[in-house]
C-alpha positions as CSV (number, residue, x, y, z in Angstrom):
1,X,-20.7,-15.4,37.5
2,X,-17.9,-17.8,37.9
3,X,-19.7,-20.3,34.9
4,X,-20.3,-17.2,32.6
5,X,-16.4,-16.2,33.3
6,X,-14.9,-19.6,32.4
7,X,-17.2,-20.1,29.9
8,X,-16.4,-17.2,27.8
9,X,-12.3,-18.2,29.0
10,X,-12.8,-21.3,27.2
11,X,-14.5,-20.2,24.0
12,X,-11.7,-18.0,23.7
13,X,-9.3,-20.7,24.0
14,X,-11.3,-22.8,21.6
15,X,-11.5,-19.9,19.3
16,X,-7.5,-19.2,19.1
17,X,-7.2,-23.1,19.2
18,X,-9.5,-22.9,15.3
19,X,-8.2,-20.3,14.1
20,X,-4.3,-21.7,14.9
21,X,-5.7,-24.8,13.1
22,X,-7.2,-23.0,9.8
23,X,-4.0,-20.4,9.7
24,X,-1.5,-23.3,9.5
25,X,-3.8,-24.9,6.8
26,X,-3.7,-21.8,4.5
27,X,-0.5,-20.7,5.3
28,X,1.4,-23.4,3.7
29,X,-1.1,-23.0,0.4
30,X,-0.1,-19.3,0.3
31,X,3.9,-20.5,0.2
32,X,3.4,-23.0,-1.6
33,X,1.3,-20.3,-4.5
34,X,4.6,-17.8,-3.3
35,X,7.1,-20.1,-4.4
36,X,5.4,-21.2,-8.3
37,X,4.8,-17.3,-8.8
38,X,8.4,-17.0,-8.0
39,X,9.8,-19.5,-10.0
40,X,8.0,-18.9,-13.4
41,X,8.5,-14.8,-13.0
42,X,12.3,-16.2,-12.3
43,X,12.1,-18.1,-16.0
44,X,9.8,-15.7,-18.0
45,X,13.1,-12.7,-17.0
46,X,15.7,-15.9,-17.9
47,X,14.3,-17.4,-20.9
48,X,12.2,-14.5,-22.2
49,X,13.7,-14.7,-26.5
50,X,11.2,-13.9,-27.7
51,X,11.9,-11.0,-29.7
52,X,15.6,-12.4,-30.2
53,X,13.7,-15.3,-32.2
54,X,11.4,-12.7,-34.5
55,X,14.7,-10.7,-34.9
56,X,16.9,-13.2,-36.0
57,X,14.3,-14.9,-38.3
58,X,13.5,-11.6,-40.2
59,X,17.6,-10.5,-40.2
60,X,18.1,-14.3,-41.8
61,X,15.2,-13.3,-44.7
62,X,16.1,-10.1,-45.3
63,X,19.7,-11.0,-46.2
64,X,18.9,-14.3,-47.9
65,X,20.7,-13.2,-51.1
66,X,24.2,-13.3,-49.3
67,X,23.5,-17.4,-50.0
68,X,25.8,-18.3,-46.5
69,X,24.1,-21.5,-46.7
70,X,25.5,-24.5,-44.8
71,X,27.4,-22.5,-42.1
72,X,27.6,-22.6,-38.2
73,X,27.2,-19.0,-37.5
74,X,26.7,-15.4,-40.2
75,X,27.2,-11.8,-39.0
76,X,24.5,-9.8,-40.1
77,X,24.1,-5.5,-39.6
78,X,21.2,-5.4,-37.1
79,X,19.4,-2.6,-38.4
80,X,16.9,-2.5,-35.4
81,X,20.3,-1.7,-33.0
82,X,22.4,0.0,-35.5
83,X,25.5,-2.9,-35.1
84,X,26.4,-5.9,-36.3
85,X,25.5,-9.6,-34.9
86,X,26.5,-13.0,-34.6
87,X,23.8,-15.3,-35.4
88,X,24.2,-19.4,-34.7
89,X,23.3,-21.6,-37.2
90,X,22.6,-25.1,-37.7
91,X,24.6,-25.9,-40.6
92,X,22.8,-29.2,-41.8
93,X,20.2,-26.0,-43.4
94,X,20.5,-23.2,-45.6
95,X,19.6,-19.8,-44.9
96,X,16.1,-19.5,-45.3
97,X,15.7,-23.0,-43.3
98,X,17.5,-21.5,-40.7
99,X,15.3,-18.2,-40.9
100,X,12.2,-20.6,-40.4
101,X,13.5,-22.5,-37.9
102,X,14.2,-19.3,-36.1
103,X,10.3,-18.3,-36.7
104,X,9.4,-21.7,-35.2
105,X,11.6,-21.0,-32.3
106,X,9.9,-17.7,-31.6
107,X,5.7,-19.0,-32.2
108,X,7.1,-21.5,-29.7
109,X,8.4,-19.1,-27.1
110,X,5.7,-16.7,-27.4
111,X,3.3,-19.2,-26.7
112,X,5.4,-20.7,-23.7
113,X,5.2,-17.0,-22.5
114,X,1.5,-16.4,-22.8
115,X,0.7,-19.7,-21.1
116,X,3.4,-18.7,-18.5
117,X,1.7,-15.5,-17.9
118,X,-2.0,-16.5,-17.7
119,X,-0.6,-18.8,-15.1
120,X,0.8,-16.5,-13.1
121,X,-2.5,-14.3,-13.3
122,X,-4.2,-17.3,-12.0
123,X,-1.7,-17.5,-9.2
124,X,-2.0,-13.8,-8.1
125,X,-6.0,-14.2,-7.9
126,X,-5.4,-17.2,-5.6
127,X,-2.8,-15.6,-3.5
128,X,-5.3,-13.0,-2.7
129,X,-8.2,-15.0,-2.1
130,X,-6.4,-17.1,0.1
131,X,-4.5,-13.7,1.7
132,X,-8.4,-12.1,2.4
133,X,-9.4,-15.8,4.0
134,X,-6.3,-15.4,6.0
135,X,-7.4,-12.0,7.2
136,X,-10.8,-13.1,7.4
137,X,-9.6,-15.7,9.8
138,X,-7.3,-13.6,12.2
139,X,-10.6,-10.7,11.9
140,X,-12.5,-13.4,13.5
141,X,-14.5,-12.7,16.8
142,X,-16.3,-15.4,17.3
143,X,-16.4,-19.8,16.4
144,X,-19.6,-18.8,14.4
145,X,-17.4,-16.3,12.1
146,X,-14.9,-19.3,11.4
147,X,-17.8,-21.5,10.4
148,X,-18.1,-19.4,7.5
149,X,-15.1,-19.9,6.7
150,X,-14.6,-23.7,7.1
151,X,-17.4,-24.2,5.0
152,X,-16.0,-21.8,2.2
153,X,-13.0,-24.1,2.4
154,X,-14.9,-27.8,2.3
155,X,-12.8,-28.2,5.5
156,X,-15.9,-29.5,7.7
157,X,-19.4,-30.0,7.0
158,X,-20.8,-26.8,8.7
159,X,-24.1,-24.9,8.3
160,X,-24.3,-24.6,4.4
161,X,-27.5,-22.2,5.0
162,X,-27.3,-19.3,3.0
163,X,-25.8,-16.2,4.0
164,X,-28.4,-13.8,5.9
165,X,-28.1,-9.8,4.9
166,X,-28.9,-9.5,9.1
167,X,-25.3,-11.1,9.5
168,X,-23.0,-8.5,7.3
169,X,-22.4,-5.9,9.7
170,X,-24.0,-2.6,9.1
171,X,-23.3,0.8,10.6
172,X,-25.1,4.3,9.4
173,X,-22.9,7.3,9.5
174,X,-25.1,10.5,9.0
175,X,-28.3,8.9,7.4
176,X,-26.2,6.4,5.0
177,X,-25.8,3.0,5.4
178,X,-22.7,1.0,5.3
179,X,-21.9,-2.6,5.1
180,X,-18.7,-4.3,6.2
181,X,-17.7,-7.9,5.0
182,X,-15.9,-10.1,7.1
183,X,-15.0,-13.1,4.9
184,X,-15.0,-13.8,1.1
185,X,-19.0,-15.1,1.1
186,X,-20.0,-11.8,2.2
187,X,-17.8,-10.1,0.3
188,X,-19.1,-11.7,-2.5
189,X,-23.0,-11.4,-1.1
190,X,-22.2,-7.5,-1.0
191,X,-21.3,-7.0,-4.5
192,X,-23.5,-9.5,-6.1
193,X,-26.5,-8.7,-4.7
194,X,-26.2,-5.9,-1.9
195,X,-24.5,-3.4,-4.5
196,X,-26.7,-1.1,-6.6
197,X,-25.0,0.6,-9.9
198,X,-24.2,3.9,-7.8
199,X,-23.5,2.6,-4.3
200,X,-19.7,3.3,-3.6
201,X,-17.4,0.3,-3.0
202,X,-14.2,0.7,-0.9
203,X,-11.4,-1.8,-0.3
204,X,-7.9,-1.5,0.3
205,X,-5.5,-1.3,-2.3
206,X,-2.5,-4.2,-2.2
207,X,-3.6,-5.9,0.6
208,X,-6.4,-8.3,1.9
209,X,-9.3,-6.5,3.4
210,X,-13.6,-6.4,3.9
211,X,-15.5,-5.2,0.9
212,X,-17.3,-2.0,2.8
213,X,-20.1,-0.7,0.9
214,X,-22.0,2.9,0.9
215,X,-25.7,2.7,0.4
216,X,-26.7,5.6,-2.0
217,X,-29.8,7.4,-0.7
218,X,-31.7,10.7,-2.4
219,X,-28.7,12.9,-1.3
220,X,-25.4,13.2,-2.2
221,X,-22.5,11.8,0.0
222,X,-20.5,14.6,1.5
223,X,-16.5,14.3,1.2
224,X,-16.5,13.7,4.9
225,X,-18.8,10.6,4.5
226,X,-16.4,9.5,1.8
227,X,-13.5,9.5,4.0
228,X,-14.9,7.8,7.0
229,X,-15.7,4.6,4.7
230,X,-12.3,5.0,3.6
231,X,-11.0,5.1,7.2
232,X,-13.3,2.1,7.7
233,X,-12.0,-0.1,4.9
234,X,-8.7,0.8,5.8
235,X,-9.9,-0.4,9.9
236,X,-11.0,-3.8,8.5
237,X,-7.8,-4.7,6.9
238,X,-4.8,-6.7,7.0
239,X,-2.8,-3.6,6.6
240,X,-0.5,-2.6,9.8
241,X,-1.4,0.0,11.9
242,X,1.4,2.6,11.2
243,X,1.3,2.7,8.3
244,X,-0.3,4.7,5.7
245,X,-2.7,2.5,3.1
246,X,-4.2,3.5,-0.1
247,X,-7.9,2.6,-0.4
248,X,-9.7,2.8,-3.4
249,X,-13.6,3.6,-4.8
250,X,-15.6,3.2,-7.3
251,X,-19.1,3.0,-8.3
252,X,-20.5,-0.6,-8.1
253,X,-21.4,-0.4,-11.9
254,X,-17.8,-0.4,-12.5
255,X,-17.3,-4.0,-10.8
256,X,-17.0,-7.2,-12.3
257,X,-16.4,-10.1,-11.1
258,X,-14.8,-12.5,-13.9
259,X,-16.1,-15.9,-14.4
260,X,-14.7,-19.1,-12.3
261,X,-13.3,-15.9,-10.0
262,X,-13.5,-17.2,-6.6
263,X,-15.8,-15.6,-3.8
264,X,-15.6,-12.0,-2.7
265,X,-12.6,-11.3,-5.8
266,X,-13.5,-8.5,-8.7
267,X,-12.0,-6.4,-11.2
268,X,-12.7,-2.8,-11.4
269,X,-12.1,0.5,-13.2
270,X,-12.8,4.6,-13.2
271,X,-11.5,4.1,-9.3
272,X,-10.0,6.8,-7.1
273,X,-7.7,6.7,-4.6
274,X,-7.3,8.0,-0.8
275,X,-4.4,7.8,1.5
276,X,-5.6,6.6,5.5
């Protein structure tokens, strides 16, 4: 009695002791990803001419017959705002050179910004895999749970065998089955190759969470089945107690997980939405 009590003591404390060490290895990943987002969302609002550039260029063409060649500045009606505008020039070039270098100015721009923006988009889908690992980590009941993990994360060479169905958890609530994921590899094993076109899919909205999916069978799922998966996808989360969560479903033929994604993330569509 005494071993068995020590024993399972010291797993936890070797248990908190991992999962101490894998937090304070994502953690400064997720600041480090908070920080980039912040500073190019910070310069797309501060340097975002884009427009200014096509207006000015078109302004500067469409009044090329004024002939203010050679000048440091013009004032021009803006027709778009209904009032008049100064416009810098360089004066080493006449009007139409300045009109072109103005169209050069905004191609460049809008291609800074496009860039800028699939960046970010990139950055987001990191952040939340890297948020779900983080939940996946604090979720965490046992060392055999975070071996999952460290081997998702090339930390440590674990136990690469491939993920057993038998170790998702399952529940059945009224004759349906339900699976819960509790890390991003079987997350991903649940929608890549659990999910059937009309099983349901539930996660969370906004924050990290398990994928929980409900097994269609010959009958249709009552409301009340409905809201318990909600209830349950809203259980597994990282979301705080209190609080109330939105979780969202839709049919697993309405997933899709975009290429080079990484595990357990997906797009969806024609989703619905429940407050838990």
């Amino acid at each position: 009695m005494l071993d068995k009590y020590y024993s399972e003591i010291q797993e936890q404390i070797n248990l908190n002791s991992e999962k101490h060490r894998l937090i304070s290895i994502i953690n400064p990943k997720i600041n480090k990803i908070n920080n980039s987002i912040s500073k190019i969302s910070t310069l797309l609002k501060k340097r975002d001419n884009t427009e200014k550039y096509k207006l000015y260029g078109e302004l500067l063409t469409a009044n090329l017959y004024l002939k203010q060649d050679y000048k440091k500045e013009i004032e021009i009606f803006d027709y778009i705002n209904n009032k008049n505008i100064i416009i810098e020039l360089d004066e080493t070039k006449n009007l139409k050179e300045n009109a072109q270098r103005y169209f050069k100015l905004y191609t460049k721009a809008k291609t800074t910004k496009e860039k800028s923006e699939l960046m970010l988009t990139g950055l987001k889908i990191e952040k939340e895999y890297l948020e779900n690992i983080l939940y996946s980590i604090n979720f965490a009941k046992n060392i055999k749970d975070l071996e999952d993990i460290k081997s998702e994360l090339n930390i440590e060479n674990t136990n690469k065998k491939k993920q057993d169905k038998s170790e998702i958890t399952k529940i059945n609530i009224q004759g349906f089955d339900i699976y819960i994921g509790k890390n991003n590899k079987q997350n991903d094993y649940i929608v890549s190759n659990l999910a059937k076109d009309d099983d349901i899919w539930f996660h969370t909205r906004l924050c990290a969470g398990s994928h929980v999916l409900l097994k269609r069978s010959e009958k249709e799922p009552s409301d009340e089945i409905i809201f318990e998966c909600c209830k349950l996808a809203r259980k597994y989360s990282s979301a705080s107690q209190p609080s109330k969560v939105g979780v969202i479903y839709t049919k697993a033929k309405y997933l899709k997980k975009p290429p080079a994604a990484p595990l357990g993330y997906v797009t969806y569509k024609n989703e619905k939405e429940i407050l838990v």
